[in-house]
BADRENMAR-942607 format. One line per 2 residues: number of its first residue (from 1); for each residue x, y negated, z negated of N, C-alpha, C, CB. Coordinates in steps of 0.2 Angstrom, whole numbers. Each point is the difference from the previous one (the first is absolute). Glycine has a CB too. Example, Ala and Ser with C-alpha at 12.3 -4.5 7.8 and 13.67 -1.06 7.14 Angstrom:
% residues 2
1> 66,28,-39,-4,-6,0,4,-6,0,-9,6,-6; 7,-11,10,4,-6,-1,-4,-5,-3,6,3,10
This chain:
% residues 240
1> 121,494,-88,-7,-1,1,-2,6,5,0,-13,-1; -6,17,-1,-2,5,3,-3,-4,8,-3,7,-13
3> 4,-1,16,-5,-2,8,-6,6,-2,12,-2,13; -15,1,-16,-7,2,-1,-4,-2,8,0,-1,-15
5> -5,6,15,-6,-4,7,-4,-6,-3,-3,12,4; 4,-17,2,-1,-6,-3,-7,1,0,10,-7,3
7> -16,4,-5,-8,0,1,-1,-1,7,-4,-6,-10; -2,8,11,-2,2,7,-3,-7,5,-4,14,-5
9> 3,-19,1,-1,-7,2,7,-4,3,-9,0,-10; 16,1,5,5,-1,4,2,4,7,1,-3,-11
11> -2,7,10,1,5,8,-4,-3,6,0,13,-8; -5,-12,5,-6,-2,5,2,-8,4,-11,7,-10
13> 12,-10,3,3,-8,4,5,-1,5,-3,-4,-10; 7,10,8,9,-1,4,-4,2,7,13,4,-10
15> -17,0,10,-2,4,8,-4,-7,3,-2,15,-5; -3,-16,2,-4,-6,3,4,-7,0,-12,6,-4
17> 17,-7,0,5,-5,2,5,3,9,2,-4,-17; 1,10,16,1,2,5,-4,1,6,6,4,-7
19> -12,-4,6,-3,0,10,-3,-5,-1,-3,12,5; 5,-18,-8,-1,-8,4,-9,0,-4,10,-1,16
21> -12,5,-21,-5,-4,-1,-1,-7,-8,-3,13,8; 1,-16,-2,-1,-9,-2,0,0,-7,-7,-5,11
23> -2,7,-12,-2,1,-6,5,1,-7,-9,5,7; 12,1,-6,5,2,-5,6,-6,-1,-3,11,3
25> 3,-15,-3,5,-6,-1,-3,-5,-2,8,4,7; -15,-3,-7,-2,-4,-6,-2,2,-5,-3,-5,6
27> 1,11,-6,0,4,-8,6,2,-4,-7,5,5; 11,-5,1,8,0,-4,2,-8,-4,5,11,12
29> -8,-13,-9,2,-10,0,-6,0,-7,3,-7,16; -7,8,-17,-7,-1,-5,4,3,-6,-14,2,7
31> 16,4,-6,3,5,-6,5,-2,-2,-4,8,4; 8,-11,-2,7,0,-2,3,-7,2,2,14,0
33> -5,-18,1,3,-7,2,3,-6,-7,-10,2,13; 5,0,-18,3,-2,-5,6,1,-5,-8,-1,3
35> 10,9,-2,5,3,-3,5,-2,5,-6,9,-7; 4,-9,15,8,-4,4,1,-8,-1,-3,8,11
37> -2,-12,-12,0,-3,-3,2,-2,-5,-5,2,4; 5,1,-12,2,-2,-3,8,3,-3,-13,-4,-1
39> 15,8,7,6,2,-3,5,-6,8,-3,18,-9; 2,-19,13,1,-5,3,3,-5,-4,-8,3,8
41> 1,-8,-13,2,-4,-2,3,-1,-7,-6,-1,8; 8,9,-10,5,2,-6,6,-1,2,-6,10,-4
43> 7,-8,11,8,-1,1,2,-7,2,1,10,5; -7,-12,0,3,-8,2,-1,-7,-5,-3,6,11
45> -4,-4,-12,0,-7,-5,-4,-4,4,12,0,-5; -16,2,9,-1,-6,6,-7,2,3,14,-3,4
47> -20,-1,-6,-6,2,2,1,0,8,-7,-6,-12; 8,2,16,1,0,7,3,5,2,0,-11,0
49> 6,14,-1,4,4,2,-1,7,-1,5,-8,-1; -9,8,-4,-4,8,-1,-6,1,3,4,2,-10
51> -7,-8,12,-5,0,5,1,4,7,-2,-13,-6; 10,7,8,3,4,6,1,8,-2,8,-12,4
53> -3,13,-7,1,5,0,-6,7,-2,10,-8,-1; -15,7,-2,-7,4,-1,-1,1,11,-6,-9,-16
55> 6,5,16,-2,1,8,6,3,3,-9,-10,1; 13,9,-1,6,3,3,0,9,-2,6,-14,-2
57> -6,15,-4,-4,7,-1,-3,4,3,0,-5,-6; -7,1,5,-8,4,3,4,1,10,-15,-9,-11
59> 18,3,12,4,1,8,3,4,1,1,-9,2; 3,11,-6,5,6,0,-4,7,-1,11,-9,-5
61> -15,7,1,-4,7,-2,-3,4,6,-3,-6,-12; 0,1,17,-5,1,5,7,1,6,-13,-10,-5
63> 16,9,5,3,-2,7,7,8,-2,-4,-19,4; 3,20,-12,5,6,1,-3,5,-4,12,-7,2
65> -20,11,-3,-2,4,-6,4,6,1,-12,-4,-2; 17,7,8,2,5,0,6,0,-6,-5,1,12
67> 8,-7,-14,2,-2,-6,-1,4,-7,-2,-9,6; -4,12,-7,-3,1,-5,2,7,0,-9,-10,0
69> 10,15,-4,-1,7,1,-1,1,-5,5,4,8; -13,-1,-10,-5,2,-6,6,7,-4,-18,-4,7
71> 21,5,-4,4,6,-4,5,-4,-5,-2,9,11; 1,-16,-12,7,-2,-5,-3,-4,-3,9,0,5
73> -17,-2,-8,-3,0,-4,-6,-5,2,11,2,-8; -14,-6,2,-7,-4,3,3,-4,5,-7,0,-11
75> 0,-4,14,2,-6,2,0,-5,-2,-2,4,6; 0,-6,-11,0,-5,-5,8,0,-2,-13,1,-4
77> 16,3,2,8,0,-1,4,-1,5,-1,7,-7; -1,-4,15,4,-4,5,-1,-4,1,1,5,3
79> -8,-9,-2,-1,-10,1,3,-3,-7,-14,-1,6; 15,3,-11,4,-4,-4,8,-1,1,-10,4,-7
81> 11,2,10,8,1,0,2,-4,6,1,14,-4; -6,-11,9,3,-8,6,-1,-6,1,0,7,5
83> -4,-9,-11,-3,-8,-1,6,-1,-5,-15,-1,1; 17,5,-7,7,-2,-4,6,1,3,-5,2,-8
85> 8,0,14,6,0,3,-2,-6,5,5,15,-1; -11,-15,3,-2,-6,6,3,-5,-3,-11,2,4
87> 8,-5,-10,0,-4,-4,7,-3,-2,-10,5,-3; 13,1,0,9,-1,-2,4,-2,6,0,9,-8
89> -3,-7,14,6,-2,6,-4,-8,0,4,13,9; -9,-15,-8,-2,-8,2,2,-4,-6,-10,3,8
91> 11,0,-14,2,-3,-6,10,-3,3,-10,10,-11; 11,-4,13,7,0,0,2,-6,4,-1,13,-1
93> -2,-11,6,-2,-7,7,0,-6,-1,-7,7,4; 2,-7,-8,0,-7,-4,4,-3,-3,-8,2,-1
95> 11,3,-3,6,-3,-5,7,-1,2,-7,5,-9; 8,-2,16,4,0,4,3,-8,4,-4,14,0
97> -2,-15,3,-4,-8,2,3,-3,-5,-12,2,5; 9,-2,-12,1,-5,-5,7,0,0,-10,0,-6
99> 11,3,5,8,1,-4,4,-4,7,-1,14,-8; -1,-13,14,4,-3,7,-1,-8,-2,-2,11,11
101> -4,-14,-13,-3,-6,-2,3,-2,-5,-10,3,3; 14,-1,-7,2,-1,-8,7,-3,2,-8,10,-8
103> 11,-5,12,7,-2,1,4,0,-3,-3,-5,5; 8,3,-10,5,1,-5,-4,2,-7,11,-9,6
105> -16,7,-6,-6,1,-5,-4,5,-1,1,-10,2; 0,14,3,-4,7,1,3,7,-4,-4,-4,12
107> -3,4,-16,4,7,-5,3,5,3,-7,0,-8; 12,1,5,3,7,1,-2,7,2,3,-5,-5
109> -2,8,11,-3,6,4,-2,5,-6,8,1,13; -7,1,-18,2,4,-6,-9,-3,-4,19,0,0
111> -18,-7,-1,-7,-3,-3,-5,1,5,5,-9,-7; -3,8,13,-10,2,5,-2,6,-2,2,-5,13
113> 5,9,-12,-2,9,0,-3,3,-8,11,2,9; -10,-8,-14,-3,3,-5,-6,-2,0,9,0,-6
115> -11,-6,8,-6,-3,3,-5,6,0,6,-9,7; -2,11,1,-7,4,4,1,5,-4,-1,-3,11
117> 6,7,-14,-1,5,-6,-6,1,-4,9,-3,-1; -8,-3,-5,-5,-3,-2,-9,0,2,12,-4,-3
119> -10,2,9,-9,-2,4,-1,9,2,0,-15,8; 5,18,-5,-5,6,3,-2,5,-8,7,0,14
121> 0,0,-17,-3,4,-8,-7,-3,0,12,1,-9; -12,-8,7,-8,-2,-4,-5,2,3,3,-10,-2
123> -2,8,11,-6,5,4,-2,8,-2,6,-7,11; 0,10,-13,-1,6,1,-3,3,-7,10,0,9
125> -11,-6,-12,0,3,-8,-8,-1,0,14,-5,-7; -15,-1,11,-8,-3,-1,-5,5,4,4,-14,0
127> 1,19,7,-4,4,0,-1,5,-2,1,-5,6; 3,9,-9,1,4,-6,-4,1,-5,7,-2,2
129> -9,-6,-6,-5,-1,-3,-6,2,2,6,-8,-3; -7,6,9,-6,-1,3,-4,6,3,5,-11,2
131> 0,18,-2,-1,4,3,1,5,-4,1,-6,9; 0,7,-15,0,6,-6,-5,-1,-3,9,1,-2
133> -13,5,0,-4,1,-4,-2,-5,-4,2,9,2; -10,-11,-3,-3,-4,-2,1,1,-9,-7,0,13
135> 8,4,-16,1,1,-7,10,-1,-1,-15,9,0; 17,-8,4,8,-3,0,-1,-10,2,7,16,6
137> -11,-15,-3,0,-9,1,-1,-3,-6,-6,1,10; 0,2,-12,-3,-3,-6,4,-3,-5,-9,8,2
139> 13,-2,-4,4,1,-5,8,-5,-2,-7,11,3; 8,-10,5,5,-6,-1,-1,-7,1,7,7,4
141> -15,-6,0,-2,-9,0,-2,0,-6,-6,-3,11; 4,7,-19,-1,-3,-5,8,-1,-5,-13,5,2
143> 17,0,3,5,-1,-6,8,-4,2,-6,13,-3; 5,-16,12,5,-4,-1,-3,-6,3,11,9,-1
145> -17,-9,2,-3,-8,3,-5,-3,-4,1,2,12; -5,1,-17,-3,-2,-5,5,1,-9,-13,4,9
147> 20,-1,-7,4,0,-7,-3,4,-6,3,-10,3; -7,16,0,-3,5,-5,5,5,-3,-10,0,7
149> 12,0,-12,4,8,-1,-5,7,2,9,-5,-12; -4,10,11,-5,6,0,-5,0,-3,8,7,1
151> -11,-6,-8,-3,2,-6,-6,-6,5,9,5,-14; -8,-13,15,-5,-2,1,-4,2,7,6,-7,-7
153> 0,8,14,0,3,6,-8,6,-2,16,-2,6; -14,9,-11,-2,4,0,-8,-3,-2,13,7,-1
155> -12,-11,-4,-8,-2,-2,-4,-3,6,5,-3,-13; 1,-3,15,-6,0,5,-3,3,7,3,-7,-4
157> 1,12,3,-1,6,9,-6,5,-5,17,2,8; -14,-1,-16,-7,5,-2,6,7,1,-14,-7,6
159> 19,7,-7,4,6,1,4,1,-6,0,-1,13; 3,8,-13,5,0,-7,8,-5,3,-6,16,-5
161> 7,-16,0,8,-3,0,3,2,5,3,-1,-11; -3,7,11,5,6,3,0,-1,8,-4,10,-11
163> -3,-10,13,-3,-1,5,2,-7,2,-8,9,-2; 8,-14,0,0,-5,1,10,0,1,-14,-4,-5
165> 16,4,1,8,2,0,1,3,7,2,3,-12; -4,2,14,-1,5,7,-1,-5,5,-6,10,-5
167> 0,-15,6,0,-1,5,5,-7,-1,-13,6,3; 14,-8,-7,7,-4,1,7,0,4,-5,1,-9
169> 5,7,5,7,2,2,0,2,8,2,4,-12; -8,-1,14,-1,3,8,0,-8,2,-8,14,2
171> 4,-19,-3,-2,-6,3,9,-3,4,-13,-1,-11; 16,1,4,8,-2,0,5,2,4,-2,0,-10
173> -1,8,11,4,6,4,-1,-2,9,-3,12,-11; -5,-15,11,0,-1,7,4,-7,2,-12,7,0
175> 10,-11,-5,3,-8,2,7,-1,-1,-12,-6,-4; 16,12,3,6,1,-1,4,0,6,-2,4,-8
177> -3,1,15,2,1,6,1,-4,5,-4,8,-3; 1,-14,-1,1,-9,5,7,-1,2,-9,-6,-7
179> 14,7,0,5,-1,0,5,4,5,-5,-5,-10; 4,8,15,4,6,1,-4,1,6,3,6,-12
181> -7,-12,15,-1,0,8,2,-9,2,-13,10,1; 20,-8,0,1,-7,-1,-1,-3,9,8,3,-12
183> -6,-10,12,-1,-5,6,7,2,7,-5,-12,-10; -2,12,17,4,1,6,7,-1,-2,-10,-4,8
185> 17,6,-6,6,-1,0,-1,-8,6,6,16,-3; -2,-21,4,2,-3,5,0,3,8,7,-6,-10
187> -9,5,14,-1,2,7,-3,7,2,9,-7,2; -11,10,-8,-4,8,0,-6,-2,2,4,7,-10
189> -6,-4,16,-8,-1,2,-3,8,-3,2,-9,12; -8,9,-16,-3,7,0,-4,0,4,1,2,-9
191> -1,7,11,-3,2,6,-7,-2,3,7,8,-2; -12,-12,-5,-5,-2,2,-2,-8,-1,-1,12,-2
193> 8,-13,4,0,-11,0,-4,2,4,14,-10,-1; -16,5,4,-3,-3,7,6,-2,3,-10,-4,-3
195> 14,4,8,1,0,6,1,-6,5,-5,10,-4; 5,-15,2,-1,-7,4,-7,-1,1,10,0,5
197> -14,2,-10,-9,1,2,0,-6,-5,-6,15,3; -1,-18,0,-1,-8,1,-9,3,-3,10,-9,15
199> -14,5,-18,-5,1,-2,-3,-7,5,4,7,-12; -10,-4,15,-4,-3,3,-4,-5,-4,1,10,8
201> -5,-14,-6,-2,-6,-3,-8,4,-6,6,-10,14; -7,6,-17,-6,5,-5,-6,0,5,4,-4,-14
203> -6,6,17,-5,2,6,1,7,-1,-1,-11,9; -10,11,-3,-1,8,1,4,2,6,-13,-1,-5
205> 16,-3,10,2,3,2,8,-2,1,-12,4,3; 16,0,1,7,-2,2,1,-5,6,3,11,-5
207> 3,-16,5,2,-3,4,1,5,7,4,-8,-10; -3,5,15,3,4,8,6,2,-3,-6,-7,11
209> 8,12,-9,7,2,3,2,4,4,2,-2,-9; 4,5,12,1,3,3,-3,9,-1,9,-10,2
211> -12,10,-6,-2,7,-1,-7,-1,-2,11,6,-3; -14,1,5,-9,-1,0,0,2,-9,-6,5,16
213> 1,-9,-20,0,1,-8,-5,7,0,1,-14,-6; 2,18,-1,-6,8,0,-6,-2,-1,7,8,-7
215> -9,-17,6,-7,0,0,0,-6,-5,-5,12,2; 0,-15,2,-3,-6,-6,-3,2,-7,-2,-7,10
217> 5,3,-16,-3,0,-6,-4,-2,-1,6,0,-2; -8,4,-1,-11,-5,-4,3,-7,-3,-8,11,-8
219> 3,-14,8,0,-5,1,-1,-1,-8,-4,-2,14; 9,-3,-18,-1,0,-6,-3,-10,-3,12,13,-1
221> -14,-14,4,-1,-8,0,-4,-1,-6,-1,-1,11; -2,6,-14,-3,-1,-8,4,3,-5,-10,0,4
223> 17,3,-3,4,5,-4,5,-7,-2,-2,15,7; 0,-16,-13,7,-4,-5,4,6,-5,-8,-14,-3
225> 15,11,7,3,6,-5,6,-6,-4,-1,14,9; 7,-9,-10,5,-5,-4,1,-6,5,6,10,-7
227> -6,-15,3,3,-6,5,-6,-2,6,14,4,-2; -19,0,0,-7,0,7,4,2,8,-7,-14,-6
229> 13,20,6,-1,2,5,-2,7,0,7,-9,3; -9,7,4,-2,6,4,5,4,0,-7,-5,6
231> 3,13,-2,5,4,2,5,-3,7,-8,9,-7; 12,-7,9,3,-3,4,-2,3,7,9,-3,-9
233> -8,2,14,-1,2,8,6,5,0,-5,-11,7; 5,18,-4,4,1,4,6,-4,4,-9,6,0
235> 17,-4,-1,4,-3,1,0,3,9,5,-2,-14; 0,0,17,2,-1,7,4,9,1,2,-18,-1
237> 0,22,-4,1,6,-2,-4,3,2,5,-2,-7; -11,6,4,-5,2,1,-3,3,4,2,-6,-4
239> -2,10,7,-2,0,7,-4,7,1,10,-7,5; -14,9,-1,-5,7,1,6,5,4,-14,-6,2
């Protein structure tokens, strides 16, 4: 993947996330709270828990933007990458629990790990989709979720065969790379997990802690997002 210059909207945000301003973490949360969202609940399976984890995110995002360096691509590609390693480790967590729960009955370490295999590919594939050109979308939503061959694909895009073959094959080339970013190893933390950071309650502002927060959040009381939360308060991290 190239490190092109990411847009000047990503830049602009990592800076205003960096000097504690409020505003920007709700823009960041309006913009991209569904896509954390719904790759959350690609891995887990669990409306509630991608709820948590969606907020667990936007926390980590606020309390570490230095995290982010616009020189290794968009930001949309980094909120995805750490809501999909988020994800795989609380997957992991979970199935670890169960499996202690199950007792002589708990599948095999070998079957969890294909599990989370399985869930972070899917994540990675749905964002893939979601984020290649709109005429590569099109093409494989008509040709492997509506069961179009080419000749039909091409009629209905309005393009020759050739072209429609084309965006196939790039379409195929990208959703190939899913396979080839595979799930956290067992006790690998990446450098941008969160940390023991706790997501504050869905309010505008943060609970007390020992450190003073970079600032209270706007107040989102009319803002329904996934699962109707809010962005989250500033963790106990945080500090000016």
């Amino acid at each position: 993947m190239g490190h092109d210059a990411p847009p000047r909207w990503d830049r602009r945000m990592q800076q205003r996330l960096a000097h504690g301003e409020a505003a920007a973490l709700g823009e960041l949360y309006d913009r991209f709270a569904s896509l954390v969202h719904s790759l959350a609940h690609r891995v887990l399976d669990d409306e509630d828990a991608a709820d948590r984890l969606t907020r667990e995110v936007f926390t980590y995002i606020w309390e570490h933007p230095d995290s982010y360096d616009p020189k290794q691509g968009p930001l949309r590609s980094w909120i995805a990458g750490v809501t999909r390693h988020q994800a795989v480790q609380r997957l992991r967590q979970t199935e670890a629990a169960s499996a202690r729960d199950c007792g002589a009955g708990a599948p095999e370490p070998a079957e969890i790990e294909q599990k989370i295999r399985e869930a972070s590919t899917a994540a990675r594939a749905d964002y893939i989709v979601t984020s290649m050109p709109a005429p590569l979308r099109a093409a494989l939503e008509l040709a492997y979720f509506q069961r179009r061959d080419y000749r039909q694909t091409a009629a209905d895009l309005g393009v020759t065969e050739d072209e429609a073959r084309r965006r196939l094959r790039l379409g195929l080339q990208l959703l190939s790379t899913a396979h080839h970013h595979h799930a956290l190893p067992p006790g690998h933390r990446a450098s941008y997990t969160a940390r023991g950071a706790r997501p504050s309650p869905a309010a505008p502002t943060a609970p007390p802690g020992p450190h003073a927060p970079r600032g209270p959040l706007p107040s989102h009381s009319q803002h329904t997002g996934p699962g109707s939360s809010a962005p989250p308060g500033p963790g106990p991290g945080r500090s000016r």
